[in-house]
C-alpha atoms as a printed R data frame, in Angstrom:
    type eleno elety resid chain resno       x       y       z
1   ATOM     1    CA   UNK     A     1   8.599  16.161 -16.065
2   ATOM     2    CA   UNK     A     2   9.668  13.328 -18.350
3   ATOM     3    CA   UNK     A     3  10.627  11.576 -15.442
4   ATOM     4    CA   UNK     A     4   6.953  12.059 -13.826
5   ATOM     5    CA   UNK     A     5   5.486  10.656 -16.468
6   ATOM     6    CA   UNK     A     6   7.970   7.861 -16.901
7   ATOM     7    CA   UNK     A     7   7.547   6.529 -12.941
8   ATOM     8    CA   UNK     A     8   3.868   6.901 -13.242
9   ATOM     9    CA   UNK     A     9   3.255   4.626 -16.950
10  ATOM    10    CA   UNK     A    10   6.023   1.829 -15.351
11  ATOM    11    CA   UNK     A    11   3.824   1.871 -12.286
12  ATOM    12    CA   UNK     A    12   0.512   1.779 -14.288
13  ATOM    13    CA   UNK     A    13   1.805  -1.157 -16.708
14  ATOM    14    CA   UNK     A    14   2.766  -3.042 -13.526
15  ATOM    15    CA   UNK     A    15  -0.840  -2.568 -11.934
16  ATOM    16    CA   UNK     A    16  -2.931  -3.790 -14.823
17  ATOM    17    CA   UNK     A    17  -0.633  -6.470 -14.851
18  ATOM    18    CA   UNK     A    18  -1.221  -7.900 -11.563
19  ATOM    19    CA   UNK     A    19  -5.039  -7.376 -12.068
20  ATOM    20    CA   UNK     A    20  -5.231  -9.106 -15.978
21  ATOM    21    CA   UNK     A    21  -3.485 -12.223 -14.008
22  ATOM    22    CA   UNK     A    22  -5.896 -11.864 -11.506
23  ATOM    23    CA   UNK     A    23  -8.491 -12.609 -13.802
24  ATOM    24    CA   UNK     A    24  -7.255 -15.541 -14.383
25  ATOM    25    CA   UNK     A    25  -5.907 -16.693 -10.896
26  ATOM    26    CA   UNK     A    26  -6.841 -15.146  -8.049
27  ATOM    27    CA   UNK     A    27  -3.945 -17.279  -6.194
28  ATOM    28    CA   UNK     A    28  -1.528 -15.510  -8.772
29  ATOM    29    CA   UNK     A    29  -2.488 -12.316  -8.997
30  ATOM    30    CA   UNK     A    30  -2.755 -12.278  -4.790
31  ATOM    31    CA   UNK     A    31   0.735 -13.004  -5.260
32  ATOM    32    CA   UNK     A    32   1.755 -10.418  -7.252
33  ATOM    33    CA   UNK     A    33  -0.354  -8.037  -5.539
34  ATOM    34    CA   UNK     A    34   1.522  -9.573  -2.045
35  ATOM    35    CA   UNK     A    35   4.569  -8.503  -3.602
36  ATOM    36    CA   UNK     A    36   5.434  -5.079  -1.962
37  ATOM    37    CA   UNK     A    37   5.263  -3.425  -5.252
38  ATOM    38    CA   UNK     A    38   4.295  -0.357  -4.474
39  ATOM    39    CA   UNK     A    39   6.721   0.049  -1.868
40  ATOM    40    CA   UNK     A    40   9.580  -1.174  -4.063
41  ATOM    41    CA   UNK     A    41   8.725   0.819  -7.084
42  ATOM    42    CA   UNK     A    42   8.778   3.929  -4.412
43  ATOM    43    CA   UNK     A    43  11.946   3.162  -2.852
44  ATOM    44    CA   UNK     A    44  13.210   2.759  -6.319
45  ATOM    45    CA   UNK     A    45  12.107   6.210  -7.713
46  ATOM    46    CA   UNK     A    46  13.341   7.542  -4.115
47  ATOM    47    CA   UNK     A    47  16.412   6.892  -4.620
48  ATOM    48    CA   UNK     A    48  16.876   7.720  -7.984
49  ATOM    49    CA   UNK     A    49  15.445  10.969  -6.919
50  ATOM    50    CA   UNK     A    50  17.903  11.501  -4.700
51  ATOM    51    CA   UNK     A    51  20.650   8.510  -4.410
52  ATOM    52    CA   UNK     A    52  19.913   8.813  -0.531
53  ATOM    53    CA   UNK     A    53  20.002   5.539   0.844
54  ATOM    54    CA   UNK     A    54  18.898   6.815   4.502
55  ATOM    55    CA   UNK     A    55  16.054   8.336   3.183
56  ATOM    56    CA   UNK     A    56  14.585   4.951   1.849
57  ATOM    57    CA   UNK     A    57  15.996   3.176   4.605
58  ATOM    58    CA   UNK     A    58  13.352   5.755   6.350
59  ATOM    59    CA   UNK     A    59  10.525   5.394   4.143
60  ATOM    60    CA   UNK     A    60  11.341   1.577   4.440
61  ATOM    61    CA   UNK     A    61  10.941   2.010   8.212
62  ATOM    62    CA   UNK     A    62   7.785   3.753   8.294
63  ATOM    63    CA   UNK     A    63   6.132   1.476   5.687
64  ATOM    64    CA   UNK     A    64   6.758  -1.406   7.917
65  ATOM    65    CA   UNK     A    65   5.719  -0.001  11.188
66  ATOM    66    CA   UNK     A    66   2.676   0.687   9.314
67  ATOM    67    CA   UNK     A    67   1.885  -3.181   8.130
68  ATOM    68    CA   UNK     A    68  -0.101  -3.835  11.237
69  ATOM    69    CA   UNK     A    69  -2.540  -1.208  11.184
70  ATOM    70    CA   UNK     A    70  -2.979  -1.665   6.776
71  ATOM    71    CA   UNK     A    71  -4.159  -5.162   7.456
72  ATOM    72    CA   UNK     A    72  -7.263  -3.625   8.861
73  ATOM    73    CA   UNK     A    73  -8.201  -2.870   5.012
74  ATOM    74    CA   UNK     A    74  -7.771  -6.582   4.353
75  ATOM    75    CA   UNK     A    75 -10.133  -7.668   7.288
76  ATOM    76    CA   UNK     A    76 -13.000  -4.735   6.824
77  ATOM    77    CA   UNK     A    77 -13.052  -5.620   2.683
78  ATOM    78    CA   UNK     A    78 -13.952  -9.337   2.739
79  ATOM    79    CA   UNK     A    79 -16.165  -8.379   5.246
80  ATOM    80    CA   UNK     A    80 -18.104  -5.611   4.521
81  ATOM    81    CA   UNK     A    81 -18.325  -7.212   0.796
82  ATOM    82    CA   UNK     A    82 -19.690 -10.598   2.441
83  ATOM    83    CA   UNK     A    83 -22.405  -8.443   4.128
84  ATOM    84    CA   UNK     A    84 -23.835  -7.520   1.244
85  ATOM    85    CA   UNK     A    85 -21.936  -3.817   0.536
86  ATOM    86    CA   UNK     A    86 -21.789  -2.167  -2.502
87  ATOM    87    CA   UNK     A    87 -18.018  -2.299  -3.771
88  ATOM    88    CA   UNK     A    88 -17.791   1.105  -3.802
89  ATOM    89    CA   UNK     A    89 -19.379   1.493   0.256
90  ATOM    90    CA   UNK     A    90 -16.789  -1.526   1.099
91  ATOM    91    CA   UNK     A    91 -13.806  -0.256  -0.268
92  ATOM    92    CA   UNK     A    92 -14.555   3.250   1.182
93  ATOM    93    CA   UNK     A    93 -15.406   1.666   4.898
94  ATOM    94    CA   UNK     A    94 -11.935  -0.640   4.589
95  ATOM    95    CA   UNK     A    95 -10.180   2.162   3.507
96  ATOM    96    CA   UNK     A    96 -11.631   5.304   5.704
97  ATOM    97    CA   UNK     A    97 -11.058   2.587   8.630
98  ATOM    98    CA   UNK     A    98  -7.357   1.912   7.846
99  ATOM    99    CA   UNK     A    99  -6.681   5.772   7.657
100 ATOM   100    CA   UNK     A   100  -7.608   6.085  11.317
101 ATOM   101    CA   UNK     A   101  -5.877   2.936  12.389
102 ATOM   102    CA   UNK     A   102  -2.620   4.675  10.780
103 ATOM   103    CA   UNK     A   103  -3.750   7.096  12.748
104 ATOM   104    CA   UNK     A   104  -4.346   6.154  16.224
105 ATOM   105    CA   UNK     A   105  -1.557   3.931  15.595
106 ATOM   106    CA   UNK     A   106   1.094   6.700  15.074
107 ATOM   107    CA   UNK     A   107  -0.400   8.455  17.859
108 ATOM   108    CA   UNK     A   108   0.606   5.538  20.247
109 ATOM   109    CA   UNK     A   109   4.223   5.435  18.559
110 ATOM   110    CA   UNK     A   110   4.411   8.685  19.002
111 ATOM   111    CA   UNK     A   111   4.136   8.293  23.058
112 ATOM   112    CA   UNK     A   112   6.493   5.663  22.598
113 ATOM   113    CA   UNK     A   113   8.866   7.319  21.453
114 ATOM   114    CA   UNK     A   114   8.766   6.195  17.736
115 ATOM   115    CA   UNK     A   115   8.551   8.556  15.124
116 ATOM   116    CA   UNK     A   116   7.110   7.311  11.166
């Protein structure tokens, strides 16, 4: 449990982190936000879950055949928000849209041949 709650206030720290620099530069804080964070603080807590390397080499796999369809978020925000959308309406378009790109694009893996 300790180590729950240890993962999630490292995570947390790092995340108000990259948004207080945003504040202040958008140019930084995009940046930091580029940074796979996420995906390296997972890896990290992945393995020392489990000190299985071919697990994260998995998770690492699936994460990146799933970059093309996640940039649908960052095309759909900017948008929506440019068209006059609430935050909350854009944010919940870009991100109910990238869910079903992840999907239909795992379907089409999937008939490839490629399992996530």
């Amino acid at each position: 449990m300790l180590g729950a709650v240890l993962k999630t206030v490292l995570s947390a720290i790092i995340l108000v982190i990259a948004s207080e620099v945003a504040k202040r530069s958008t140019l930084l804080g995009a940046l930091i936000i580029a940074l796979p964070l996420n995906s390296i603080l997972a890896f990290s807590w992945l393995y020392l879950d489990t000190r299985d390397p071919l697990r994260v080499a998995q998770l690492s796999q699936s994460v990146m055949l799933l970059i093309l369809p996640s940039l649908v978020f960052f095309i759909l925000m900017p948008v929506c928000l440019k068209a006059g959308q609430s935050f909350g309406a854009a944010l919940a378009i870009a991100c109910g849209s990238t869910v079903l790109a992840c999907w239909l694009w795992s379907l089409m893996l999937g008939r490839l041949g490629i399992s996530l």
